[in-house]
N, C-alpha and C positions, 0 to 999 in steps of 0.2 A: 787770837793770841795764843801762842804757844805755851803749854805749861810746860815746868820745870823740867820733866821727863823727856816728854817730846821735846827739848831744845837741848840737850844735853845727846841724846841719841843720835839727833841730827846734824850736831854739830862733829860727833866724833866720825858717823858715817860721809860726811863730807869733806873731812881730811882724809880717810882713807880712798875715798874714790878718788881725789884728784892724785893723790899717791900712786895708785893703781884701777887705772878706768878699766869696767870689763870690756872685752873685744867690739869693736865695731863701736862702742860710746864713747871718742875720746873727752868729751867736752859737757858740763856741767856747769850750769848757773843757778845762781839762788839768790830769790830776791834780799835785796840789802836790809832791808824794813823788815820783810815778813820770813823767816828760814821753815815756814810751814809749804813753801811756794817754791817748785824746782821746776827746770828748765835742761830738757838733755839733746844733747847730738849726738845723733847717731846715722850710723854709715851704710847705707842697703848690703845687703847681707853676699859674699858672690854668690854666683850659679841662679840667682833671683832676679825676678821681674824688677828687684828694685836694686840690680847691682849698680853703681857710679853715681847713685841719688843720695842723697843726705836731709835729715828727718829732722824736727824738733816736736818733740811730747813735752808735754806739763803733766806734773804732777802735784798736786794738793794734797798736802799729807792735814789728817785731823788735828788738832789739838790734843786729842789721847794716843798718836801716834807713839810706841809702838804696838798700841795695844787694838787699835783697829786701823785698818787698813787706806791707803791713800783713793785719791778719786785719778782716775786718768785718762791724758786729752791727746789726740793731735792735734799739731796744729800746721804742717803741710802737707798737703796735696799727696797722696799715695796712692790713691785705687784700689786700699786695702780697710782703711778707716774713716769715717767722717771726722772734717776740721770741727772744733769749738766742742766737742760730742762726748760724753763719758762714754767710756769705753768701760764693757763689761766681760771683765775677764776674772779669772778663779782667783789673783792676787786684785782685787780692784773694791774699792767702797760695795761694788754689786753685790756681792759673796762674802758678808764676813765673818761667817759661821767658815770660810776655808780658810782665813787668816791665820796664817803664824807668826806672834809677835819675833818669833828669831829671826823671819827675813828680814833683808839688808834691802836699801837703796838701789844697790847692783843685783839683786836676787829679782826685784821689781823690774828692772831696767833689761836684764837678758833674760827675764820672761815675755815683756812686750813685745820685743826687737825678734823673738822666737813664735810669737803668738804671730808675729806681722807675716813671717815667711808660711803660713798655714791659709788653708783656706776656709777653716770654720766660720760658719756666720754668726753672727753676735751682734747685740747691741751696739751701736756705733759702727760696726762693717758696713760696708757696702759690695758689691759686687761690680767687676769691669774685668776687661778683657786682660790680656800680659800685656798688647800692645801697647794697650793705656793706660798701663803701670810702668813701663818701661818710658813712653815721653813722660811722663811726670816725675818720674827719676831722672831723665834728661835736664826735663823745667826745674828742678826740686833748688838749686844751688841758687839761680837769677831768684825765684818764686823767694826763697830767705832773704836774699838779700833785699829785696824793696818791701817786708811784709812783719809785723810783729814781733817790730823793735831787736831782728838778730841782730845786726853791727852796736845796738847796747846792749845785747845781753853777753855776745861775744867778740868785744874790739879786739881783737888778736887777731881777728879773721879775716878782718876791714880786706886785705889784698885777696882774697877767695879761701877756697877750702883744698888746693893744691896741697900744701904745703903738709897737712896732716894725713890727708891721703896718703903720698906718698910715705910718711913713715909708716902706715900699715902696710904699704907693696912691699917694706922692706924689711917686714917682719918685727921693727924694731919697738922702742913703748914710750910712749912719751915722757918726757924728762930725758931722752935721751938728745945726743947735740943737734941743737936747729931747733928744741922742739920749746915751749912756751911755760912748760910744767912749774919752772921754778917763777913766771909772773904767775901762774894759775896757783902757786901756794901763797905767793905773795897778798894774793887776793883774796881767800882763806883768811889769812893772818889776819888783813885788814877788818876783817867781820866781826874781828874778837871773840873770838870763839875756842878761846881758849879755857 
C-alpha cells in the first residue's frame, strides 16, 4: 500500500506525463487499485535494432517511493532484456545508494528506453544478435497484442499501434488532433487523483 507521500508524488507525476510523455513513451498505465504499479509504452528508438517495435516495462515503485527507488521489468520480447526479470540498472531497486529522490517517472522511463539502446550487460540483459532484435521489433506489436493484458491496459489501441506512430513520424505530441490525450486525462481524472 502506498503511503501518503508516494501517492501524492505519483499522482502529481502521472498527470504530468500524460500531459507531456517523454519522446518515444506515448502511453502510460497505472494500476487502478494499486498507483505503486505502472505500466509504459514505448516506441524502439530509430537508427536501432529496435526501430518499428513497441515495448511495455513495468515498474514497481516502493511504498517509500520517492525516497527509494522503483524495481524494473520488461515485459516484451527485445533481445535486450529478459521478460518477468528486474532489471538492474543505476535508477532501479538494484542501486539505491544512486537514487535521487528528485527523479521523475519520465527521468526513469528515458533512462530505460536509453539503457535499452546500449549494449551493457547487466542483470536482466541478455545477449543476441541485431537480426534477433530487429524480428522481435517486427513481432513486438502481434506479441502485445495477444500477451499481458495490453488491450486492458491500453483499450485506445484495440485497432493497433499505427495511429500513435504516426504522430511521432510527424513530429507532432500527443493531445494533438487524432490523438487520445484528452481520454488519457479523462482516465487520470477518473483515478481521483486529485
Amino acid at each position: 500500500m502506498a503511503k501518503k507521500t508516494s501517492k501524492v508524488r505519483l499522482q502529481k507525476e502521472l498527470k504530468a506525463f500524460v500531459a507531456d510523455p517523454p519522446p518515444y513513451i506515448p502511453r502510460v498505465h497505472v494500476n487502478e487499485r494499486n498507483i505503486l504499479e505502472w505500466h509504459l509504452l514505448m516506441e524502439g528508438c530509430p537508427d536501432t535494432p529496435y526501430e518499428g517495435g513497441w515495448y511495455v516495462a513495468k515498474l514497481k515503485f516502493p511504498a517509500e517511493y520517492p525516497f527509494k527507488p522503483p524495481s524494473i521489468f520488461m515485459c516484451t520480447p527485445s533481445g535486450r532484456f529478459a521478460t518477468g526479470t528486474r532489471l538492474c540498472l543505476s535508477m532501479s531497486d538494484f542501486h539505491p545508494e544512486s537514487w535521487n529522490p528528485g527523479w521523475s517517472v519520465a527521468t526513469v522511463a528515458k533512462g530505460l528506453l536509453s539503457f535499452m539502446c546500449e549494449e551493457a550487460v547487466t542483470t536482466g540483459a541478455v545477449v543476441t544478435t541485431r537480426a534477433e532484435k530487429e524480428k522481435l521489433a517486427k513481432d513486438s506489436v502481434a506479441w502485445n497484442m495477444k500477451h499481458g493484458g495490453f488491450l486492458k491496459m491500453f483499450p485506445e489501441l484495440d485497432g493497433g499501434l499505427d495511429a500513435i506512430a504516426e504522430v511521432g513520424k510527424k513530429g507532432g505530441r500527443e493531445g494533438e488532433e487524432g490523438s487520445d490525450a484528452g481520454g488519457l486525462a479523462a482516465k487520470v481524472d477518473s483515478l481521483g487523483l486529485d
